[in-house]
N, C-alpha and C positions, 0 to 999 in steps of 0.2 A: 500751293501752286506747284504743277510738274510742268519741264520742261521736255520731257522723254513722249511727248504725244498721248498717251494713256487717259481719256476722258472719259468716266464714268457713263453710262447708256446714256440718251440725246443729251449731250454737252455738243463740244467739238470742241477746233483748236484755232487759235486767232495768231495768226503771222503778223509780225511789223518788219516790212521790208528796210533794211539800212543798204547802202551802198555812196560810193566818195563822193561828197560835196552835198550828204541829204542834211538841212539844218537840225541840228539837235532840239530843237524842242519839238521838231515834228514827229520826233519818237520818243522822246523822251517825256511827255504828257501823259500820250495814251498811254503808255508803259506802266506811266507811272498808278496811271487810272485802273488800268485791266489786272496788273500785277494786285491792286488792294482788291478788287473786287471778285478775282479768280483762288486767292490766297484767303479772304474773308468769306465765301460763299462756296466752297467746294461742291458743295450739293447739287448748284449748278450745272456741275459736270465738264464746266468749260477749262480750259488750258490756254497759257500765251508764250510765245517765244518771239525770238527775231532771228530774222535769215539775212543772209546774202546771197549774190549769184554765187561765188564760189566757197562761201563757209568762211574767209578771209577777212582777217581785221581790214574795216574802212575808214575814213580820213572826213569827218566833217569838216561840215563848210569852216568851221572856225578850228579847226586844226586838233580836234578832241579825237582819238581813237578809241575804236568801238569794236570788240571782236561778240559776234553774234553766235550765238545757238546752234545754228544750221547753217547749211548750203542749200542751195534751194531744192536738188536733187535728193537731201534727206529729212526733208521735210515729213511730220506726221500731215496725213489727210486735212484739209484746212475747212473749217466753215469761214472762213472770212480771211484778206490779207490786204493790210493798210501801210501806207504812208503815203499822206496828202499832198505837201508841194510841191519841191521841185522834183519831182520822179523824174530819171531820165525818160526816153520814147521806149517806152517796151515792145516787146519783140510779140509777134502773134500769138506766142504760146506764156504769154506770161500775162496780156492783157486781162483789165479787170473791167467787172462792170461798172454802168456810170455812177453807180451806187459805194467806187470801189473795193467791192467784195469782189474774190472771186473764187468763182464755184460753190456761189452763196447756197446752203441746205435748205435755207429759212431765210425771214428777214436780216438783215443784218443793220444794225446803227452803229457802227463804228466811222 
């Protein structure tokens, strides 16, 4: 697995949004899931990291801090960017689809 964005031809890269108050296991699953599958199948070409709005360690809901990968502004190109529950209301420029990918290339099932 790279976190530097670098995905071999049709991969891409899978963002998990963290920010304060998101519950840990709503990133910490697929993390855990994307990180075996991106690490055990490289051939896939795919990559995964986590961001924040500002690159800054956040404060889960249960008081766990998490300093992320990126800021959203240094993000590699994303095919897909998750985290399911409590998302705050994003802002127009950061909405995903209902699907929530966004700037899906392909299908996404995350």
């Amino acid at each position: 697995m790279t976190t530097d964005g670098a995905a071999p031809q049709g991969g891409g890269h899978i963002g998990i949004f963290l920010f304060d108050g998101v519950e840990e296991l709503d990133f910490a699953g697929p993390w855990e899931v994307l990180a075996w599958w991106t690490r055990g199948f490289p051939e896939d070409g795919y990559t995964c990291s986590t961001f924040s709005a500002d690159g800054r360690p956040v404060t889960c809901n249960k008081g766990l801090s998490v300093t992320p990968h990126h800021a959203r502004a240094d993000l590699p190109p994303m095919a897909c960017s998750s985290t399911r529950a409590a998302t705050p209301e994003p802002s127009a420029s950061t909405r995903t689809t209902s699907s929530g990918c966004a700037r899906p290339r392909r299908p996404c099932h995350c």
